[in-house]
Backbone bond lengths (Angstrom), bond angles and torsions (degrees), N, CA, C in turn:
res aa  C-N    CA-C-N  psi(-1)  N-CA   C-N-CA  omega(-1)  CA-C   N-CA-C  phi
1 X - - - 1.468 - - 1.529 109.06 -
2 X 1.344 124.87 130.80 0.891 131.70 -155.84 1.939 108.87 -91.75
3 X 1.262 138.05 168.81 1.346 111.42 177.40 1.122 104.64 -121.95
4 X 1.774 120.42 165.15 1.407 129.23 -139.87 1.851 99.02 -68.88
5 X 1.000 123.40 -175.22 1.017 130.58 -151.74 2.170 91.62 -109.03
6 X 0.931 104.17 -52.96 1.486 106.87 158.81 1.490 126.59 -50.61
7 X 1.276 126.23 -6.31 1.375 121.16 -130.78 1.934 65.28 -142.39
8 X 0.945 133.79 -35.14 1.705 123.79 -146.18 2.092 85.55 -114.31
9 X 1.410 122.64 -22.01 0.949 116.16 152.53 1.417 132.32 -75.98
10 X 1.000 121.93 -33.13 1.713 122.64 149.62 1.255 123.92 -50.64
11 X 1.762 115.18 -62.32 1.592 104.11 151.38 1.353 132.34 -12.48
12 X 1.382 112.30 -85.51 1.435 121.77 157.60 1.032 115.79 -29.99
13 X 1.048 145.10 -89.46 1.882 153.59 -166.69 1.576 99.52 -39.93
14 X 1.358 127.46 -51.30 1.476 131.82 159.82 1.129 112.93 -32.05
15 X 1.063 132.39 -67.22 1.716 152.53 -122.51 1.972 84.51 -101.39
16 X 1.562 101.43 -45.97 1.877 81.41 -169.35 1.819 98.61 -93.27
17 X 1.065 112.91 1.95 1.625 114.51 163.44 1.978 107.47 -75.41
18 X 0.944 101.92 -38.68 1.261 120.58 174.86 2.089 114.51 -65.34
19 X 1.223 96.62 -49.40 1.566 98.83 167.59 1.386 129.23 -84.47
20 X 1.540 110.54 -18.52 1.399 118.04 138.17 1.468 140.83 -41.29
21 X 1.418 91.14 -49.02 1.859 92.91 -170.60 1.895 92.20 -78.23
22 X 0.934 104.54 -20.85 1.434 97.17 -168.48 2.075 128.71 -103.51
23 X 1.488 92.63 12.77 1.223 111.73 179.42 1.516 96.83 -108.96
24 X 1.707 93.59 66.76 1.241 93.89 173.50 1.880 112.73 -156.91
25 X 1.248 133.75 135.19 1.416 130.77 -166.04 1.618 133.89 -49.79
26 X 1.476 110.21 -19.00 1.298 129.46 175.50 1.400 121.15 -130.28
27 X 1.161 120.39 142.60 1.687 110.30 173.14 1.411 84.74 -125.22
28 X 1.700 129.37 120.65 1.385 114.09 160.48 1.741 104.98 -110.41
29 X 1.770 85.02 163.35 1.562 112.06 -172.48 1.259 119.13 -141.79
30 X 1.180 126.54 101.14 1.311 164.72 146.95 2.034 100.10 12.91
31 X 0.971 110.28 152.29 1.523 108.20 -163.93 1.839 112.52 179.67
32 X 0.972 113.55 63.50 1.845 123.13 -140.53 1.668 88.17 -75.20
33 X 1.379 117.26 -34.30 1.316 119.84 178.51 1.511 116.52 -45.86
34 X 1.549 93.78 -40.75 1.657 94.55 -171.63 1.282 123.10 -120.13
35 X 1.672 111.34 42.68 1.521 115.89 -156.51 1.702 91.07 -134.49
36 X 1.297 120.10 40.56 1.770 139.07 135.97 2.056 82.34 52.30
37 X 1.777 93.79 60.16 1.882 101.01 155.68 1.568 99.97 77.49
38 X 1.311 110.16 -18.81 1.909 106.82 -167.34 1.613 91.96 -70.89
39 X 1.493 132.03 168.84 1.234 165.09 89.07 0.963 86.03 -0.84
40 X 1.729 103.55 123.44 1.864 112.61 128.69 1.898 110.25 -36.25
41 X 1.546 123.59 -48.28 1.180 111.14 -156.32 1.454 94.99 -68.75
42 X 0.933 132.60 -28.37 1.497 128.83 -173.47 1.459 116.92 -82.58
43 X 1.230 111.27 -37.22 1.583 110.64 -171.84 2.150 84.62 -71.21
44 X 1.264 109.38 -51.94 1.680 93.33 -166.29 1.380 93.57 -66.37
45 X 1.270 150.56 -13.18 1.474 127.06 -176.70 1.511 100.20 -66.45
46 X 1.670 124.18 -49.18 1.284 114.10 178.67 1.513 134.96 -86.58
47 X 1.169 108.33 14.01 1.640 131.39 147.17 1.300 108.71 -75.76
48 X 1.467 131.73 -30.09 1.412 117.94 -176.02 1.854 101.66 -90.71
49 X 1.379 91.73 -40.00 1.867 74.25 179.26 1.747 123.60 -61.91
50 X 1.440 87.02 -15.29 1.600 96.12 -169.29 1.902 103.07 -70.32
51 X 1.450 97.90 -19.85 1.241 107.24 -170.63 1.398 139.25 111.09
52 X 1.316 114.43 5.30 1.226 136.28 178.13 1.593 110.59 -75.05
53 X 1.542 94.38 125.19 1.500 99.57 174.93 1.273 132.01 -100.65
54 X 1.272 106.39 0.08 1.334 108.92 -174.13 1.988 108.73 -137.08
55 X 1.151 103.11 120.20 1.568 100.53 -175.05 1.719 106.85 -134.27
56 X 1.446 122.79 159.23 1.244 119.52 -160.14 1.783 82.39 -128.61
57 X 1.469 115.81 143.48 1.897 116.63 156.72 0.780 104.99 -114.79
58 X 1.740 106.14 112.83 1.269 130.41 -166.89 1.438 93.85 -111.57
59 X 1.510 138.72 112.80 1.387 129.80 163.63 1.676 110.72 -148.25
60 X 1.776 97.27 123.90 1.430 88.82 173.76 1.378 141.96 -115.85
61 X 1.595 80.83 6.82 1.948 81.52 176.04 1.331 118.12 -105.75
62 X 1.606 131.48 6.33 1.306 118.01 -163.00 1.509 113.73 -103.62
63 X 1.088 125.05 150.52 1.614 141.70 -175.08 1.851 91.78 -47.65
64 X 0.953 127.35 165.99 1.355 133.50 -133.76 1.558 96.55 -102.26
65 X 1.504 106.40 -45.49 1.556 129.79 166.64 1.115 128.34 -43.58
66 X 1.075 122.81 -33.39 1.717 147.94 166.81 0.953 127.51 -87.87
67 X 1.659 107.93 -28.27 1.249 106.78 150.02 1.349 151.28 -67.51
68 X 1.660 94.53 -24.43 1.513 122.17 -171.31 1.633 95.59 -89.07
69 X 1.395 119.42 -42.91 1.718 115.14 -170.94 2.174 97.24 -77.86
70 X 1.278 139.64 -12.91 0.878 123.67 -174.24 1.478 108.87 -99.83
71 X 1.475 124.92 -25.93 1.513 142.36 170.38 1.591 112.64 -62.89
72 X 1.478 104.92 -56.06 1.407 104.12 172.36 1.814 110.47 -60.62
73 X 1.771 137.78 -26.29 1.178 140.95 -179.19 1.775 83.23 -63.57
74 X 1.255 119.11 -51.58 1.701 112.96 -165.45 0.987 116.02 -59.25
75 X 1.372 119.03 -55.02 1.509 127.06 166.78 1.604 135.69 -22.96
76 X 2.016 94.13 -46.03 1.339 102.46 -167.26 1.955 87.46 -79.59
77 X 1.231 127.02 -37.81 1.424 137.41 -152.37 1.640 85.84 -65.85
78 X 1.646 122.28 -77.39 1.467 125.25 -163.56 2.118 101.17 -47.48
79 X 1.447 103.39 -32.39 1.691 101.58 -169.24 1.870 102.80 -53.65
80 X 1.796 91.10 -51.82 1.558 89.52 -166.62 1.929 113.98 -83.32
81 X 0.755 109.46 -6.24 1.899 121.49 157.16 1.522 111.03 -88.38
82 X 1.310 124.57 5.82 1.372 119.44 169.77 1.494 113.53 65.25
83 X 1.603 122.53 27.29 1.382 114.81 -160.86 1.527 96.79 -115.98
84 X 1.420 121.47 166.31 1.379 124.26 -170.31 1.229 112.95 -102.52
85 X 1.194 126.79 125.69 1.829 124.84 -161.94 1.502 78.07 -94.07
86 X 1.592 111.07 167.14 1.416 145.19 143.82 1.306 118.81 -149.78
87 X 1.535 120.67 115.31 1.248 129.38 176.11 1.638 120.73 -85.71
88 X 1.377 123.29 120.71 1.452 128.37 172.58 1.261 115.36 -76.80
89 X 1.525 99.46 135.75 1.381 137.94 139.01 1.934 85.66 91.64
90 X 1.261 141.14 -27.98 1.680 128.74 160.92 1.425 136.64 -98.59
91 X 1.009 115.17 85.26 1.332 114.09 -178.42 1.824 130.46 -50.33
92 X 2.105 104.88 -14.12 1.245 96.47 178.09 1.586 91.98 -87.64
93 X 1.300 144.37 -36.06 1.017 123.37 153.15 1.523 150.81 -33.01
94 X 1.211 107.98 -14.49 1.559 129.78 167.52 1.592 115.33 -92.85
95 X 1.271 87.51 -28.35 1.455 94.44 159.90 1.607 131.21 -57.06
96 X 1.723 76.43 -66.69 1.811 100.11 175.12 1.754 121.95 -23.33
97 X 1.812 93.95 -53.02 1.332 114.16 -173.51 1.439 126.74 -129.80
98 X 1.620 78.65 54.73 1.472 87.93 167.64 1.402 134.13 54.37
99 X 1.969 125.19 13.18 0.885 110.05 174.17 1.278 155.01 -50.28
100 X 1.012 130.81 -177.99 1.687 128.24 156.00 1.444 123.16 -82.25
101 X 1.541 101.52 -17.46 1.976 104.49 -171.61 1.666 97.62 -178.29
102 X 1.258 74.14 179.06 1.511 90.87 -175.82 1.669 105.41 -135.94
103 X 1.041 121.41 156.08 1.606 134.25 171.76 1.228 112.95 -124.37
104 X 1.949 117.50 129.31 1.673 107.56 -172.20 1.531 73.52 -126.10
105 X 1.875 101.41 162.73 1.361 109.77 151.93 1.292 118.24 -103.46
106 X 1.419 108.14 -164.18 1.720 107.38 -167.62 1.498 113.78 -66.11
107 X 1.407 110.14 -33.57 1.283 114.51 170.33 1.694 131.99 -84.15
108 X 1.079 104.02 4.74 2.264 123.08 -176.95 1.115 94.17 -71.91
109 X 1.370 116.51 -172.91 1.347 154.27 166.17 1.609 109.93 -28.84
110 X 1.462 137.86 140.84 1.300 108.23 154.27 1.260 131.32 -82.90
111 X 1.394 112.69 150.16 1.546 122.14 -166.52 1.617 111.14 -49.65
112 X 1.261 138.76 -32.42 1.641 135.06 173.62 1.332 96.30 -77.69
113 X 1.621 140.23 -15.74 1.422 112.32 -172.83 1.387 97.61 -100.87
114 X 1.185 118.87 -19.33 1.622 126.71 165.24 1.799 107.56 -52.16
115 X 1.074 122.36 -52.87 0.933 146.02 -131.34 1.520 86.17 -87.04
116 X 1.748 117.99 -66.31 1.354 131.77 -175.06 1.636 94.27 -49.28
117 X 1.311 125.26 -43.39 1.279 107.41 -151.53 1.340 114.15 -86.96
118 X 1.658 120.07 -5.99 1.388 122.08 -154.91 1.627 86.83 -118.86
119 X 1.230 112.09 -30.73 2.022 106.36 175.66 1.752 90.16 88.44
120 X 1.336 95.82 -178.28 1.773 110.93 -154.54 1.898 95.19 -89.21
121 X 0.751 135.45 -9.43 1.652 141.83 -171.78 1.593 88.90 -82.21
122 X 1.027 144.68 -104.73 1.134 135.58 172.47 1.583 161.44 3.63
123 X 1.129 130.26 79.27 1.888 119.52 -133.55 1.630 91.03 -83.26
124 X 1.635 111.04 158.86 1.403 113.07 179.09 1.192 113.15 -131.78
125 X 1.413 133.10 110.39 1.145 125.52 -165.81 1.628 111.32 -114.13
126 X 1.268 130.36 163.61 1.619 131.11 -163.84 1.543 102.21 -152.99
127 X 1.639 95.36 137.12 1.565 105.34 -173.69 1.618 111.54 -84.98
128 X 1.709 136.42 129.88 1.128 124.47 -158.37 1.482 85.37 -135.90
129 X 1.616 105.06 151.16 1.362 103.55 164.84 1.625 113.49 -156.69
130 X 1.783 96.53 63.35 1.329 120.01 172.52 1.732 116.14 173.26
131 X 1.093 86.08 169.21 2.101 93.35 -167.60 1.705 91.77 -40.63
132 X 2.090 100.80 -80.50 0.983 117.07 -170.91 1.978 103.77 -24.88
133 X 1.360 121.75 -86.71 1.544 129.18 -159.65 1.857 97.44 -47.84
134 X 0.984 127.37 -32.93 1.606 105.98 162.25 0.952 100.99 -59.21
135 X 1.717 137.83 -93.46 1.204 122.86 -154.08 1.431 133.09 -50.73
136 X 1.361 117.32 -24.44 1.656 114.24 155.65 1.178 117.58 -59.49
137 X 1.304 121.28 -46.82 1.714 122.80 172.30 1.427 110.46 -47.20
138 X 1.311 104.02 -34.09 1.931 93.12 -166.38 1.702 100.95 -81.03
139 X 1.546 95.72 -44.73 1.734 101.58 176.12 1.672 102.69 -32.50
140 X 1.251 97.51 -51.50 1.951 97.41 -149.26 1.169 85.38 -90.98
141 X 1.408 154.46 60.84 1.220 146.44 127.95 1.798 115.05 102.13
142 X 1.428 121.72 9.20 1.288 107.64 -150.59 1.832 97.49 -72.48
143 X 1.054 122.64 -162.23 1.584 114.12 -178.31 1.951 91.51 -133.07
144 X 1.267 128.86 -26.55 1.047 131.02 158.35 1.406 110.40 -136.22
145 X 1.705 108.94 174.84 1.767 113.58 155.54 1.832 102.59 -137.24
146 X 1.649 74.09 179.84 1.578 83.61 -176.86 1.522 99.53 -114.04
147 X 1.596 120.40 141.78 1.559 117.78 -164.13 2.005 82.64 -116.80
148 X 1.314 76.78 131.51 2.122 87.20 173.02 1.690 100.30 157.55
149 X 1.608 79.54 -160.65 1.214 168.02 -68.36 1.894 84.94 0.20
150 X 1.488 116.03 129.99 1.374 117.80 160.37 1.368 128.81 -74.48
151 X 1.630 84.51 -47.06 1.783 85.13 179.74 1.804 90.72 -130.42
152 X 1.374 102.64 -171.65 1.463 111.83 -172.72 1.655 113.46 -59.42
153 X 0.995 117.19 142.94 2.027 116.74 176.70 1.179 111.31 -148.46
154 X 1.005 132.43 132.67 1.511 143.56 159.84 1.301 120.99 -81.66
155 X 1.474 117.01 -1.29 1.981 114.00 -161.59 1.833 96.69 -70.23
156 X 1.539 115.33 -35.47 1.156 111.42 -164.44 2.014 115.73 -103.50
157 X 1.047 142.21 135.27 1.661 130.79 -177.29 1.600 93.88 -73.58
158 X 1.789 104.48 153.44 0.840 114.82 162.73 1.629 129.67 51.92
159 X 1.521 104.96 19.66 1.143 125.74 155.17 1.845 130.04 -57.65
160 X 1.165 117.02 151.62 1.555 102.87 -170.65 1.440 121.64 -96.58
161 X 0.827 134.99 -150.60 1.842 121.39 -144.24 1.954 77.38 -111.98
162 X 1.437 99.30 174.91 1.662 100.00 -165.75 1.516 98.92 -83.40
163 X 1.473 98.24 157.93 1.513 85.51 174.90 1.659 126.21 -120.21
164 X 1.182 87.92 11.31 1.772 108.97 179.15 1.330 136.46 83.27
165 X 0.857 126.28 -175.99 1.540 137.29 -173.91 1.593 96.27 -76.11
166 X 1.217 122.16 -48.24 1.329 116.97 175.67 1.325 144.82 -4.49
167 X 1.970 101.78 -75.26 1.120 133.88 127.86 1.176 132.72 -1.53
168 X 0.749 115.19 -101.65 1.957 131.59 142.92 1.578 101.84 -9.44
169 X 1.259 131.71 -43.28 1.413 107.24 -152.59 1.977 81.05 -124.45
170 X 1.384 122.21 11.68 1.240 113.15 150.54 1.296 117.64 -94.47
171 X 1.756 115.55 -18.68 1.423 111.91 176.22 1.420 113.13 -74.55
172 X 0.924 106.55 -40.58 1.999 114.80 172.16 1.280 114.88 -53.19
173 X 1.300 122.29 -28.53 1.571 115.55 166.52 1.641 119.47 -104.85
174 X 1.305 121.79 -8.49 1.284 140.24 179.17 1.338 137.12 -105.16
175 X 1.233 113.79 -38.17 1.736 119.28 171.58 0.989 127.84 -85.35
176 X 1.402 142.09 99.36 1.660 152.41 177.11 1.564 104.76 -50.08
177 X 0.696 124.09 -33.27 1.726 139.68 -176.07 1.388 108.28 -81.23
178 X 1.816 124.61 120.91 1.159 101.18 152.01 1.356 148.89 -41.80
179 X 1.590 131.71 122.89 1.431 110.54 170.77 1.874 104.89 -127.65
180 X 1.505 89.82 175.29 1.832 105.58 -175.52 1.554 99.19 -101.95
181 X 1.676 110.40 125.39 1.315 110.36 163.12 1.696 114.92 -84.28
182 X 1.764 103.54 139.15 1.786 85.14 -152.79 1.736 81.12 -159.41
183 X 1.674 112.19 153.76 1.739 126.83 -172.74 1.196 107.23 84.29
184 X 1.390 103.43 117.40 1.579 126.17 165.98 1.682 101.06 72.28
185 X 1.235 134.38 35.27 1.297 114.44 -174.17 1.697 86.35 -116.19
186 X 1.534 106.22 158.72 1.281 122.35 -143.57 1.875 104.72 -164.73
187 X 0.982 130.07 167.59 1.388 140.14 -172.94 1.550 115.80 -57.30
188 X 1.316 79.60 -36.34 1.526 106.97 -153.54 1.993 114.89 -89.60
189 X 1.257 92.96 -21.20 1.272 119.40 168.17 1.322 133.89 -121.45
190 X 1.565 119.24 -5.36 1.559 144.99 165.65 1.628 87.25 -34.31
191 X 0.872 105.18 -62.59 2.018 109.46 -143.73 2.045 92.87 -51.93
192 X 1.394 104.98 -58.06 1.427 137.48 -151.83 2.077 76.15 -55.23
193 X 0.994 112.00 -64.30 2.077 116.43 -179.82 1.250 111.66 -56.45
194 X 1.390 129.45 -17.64 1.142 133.26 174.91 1.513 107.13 -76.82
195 X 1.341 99.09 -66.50 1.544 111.42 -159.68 1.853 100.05 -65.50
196 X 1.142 134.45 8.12 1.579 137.77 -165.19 1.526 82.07 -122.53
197 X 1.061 135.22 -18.18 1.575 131.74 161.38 1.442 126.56 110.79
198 X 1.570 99.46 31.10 1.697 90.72 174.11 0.950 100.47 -127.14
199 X 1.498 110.42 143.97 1.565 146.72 -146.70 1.542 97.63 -110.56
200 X 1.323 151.76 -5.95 1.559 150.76 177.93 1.730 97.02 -148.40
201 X 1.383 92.42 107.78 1.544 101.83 -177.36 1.502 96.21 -118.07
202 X 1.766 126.96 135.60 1.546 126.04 142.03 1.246 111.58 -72.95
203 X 1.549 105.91 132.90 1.748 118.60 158.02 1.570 93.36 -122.60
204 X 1.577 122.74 137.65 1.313 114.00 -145.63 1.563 83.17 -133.77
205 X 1.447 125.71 -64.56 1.576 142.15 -163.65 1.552 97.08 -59.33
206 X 1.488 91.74 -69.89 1.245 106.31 -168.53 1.963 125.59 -41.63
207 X 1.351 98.08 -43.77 1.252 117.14 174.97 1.597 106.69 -63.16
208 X 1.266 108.13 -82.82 1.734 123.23 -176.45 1.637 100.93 -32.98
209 X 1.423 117.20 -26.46 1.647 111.22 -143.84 1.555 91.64 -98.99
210 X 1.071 129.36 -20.64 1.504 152.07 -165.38 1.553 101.99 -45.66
211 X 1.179 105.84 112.88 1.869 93.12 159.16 1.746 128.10 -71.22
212 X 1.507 82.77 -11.34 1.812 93.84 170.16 1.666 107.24 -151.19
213 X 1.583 87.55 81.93 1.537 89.32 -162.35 2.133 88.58 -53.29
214 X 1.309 123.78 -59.08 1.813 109.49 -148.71 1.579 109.55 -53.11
215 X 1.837 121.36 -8.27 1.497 114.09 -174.46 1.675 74.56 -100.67
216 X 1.315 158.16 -14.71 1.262 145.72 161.26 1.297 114.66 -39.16
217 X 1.437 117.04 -66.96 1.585 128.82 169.63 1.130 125.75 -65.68
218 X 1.342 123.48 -21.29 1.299 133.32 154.61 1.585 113.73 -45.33
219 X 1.398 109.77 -68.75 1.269 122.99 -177.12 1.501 119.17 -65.52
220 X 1.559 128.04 -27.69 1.182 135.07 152.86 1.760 112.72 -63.15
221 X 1.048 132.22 -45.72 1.176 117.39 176.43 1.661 112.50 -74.45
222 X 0.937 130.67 -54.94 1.605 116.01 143.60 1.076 129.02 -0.68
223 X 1.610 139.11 -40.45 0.960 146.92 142.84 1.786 127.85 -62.45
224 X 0.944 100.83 -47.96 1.401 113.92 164.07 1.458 131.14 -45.25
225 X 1.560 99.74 -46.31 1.714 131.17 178.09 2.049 77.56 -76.16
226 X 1.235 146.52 -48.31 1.522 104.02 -167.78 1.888 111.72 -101.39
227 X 1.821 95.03 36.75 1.701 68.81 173.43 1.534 95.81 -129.29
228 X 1.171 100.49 160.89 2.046 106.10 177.24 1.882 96.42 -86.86
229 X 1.200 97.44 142.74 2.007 114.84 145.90 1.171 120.73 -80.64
230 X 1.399 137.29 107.70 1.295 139.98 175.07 1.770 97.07 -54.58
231 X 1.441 126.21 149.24 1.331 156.25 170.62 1.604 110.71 -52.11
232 X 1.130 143.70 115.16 1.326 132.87 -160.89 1.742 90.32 -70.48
């Protein structure tokens, strides 16, 4: 059965809103633990001057309230820098404040009940860390994924063991869907994720942890500017 004709144009309109936000060199993500006393609102204010368009609020320990009055401060910040919010792991919270998307992991919500609840305006993205969980993600509708943990990371608990470069260089020949290469990536290894061919990389520690995070991104894209993307 084929789907309504309204319904497959929203698809679409999603899908290149979706390759928009993500045709882009950084995805940053919020990490209050390791951002040396700063605010999330502050560390993303200087991710946006730095120029970053795309940022995710990722927070998991705070009372729900604090979460909602510091997300909505992000919201208004990414609106007037033109940058695309995505909030992790709640979608009525993405709601709340007006996001652009939402991010589930393997264990959240499922992606169609996500999906029903947030309506077609909204991009939904899902963290994968194997062939199989992309291709179910794409089956079940996701509009992007996230390919990792690559190498080892501590930013997140109870995260799973790395899964390599591998990955990465099966998503570059395999996933129709934009995704973010993201876990354990670092200065020092930026170039090495680049040059295996993904074009939206998270650096999460490194960034947040920065005593100057915008000469941080400076100096990471510097790296970036000397490596090529092989051609899918």
């Amino acid at each position: 059965m084929s789907e309504p004709h309204g319904a497959k144009e929203a698809n679409l309109a999603r899908r290149e809103r979706t390759r928009a936000a993500l045709d882009t060199d950084l995805y940053g993500i919020t990490a209050e633990p390791f951002s040396l006393g700063r605010s999330n609102v502050d560390v993303v204010g200087q991710m946006l001057k730095a120029g970053v368009k795309l940022v995710q609020y990722r927070e998991k320990e705070k009372e729900t309230g604090l979460k909602y009055k510091e997300c909505r401060e992000i919201r208004r910040l990414t609106r007037e820098a033109g940058a695309v919010l995505i909030v992790n792991d709640h979608p009525d919270l993405a709601l709340m404040v007006e996001a652009d998307g939402v991010h589930l992991g393997q264990d959240d919500y499922p992606i169609e009940a996500v999906r029903e609840l947030v309506g077609e305006e909204m991009i939904v993205g899902i963290s994968t860390h194997a062939p199989e969980q992309a291709e179910e993600a794409i089956r079940r509708g996701a509009d992007y994924i996230g390919v990792g943990p690559l190498f080892t990371t501590f930013t997140k608990k109870g995260v799973c063991k790395p899964v390599g470069i591998e990955y990465l260089d099966y998503a570059v020949k395999n996933v129709s869907i934009p995704f973010v290469a993201i876990g354990g990536i670092k200065t020092n290894n930026v170039g090495e994720v680049r040059r295996h061919g993904a074009r939206c990389i998270s650096i999460v520690t490194e960034i947040v942890g920065a005593p100057d995070i915008r000469g941080k991104i400076t100096e990471i894209r510097d790296v970036l500017k000397g490596c090529r993307t092989p051609s899918k």
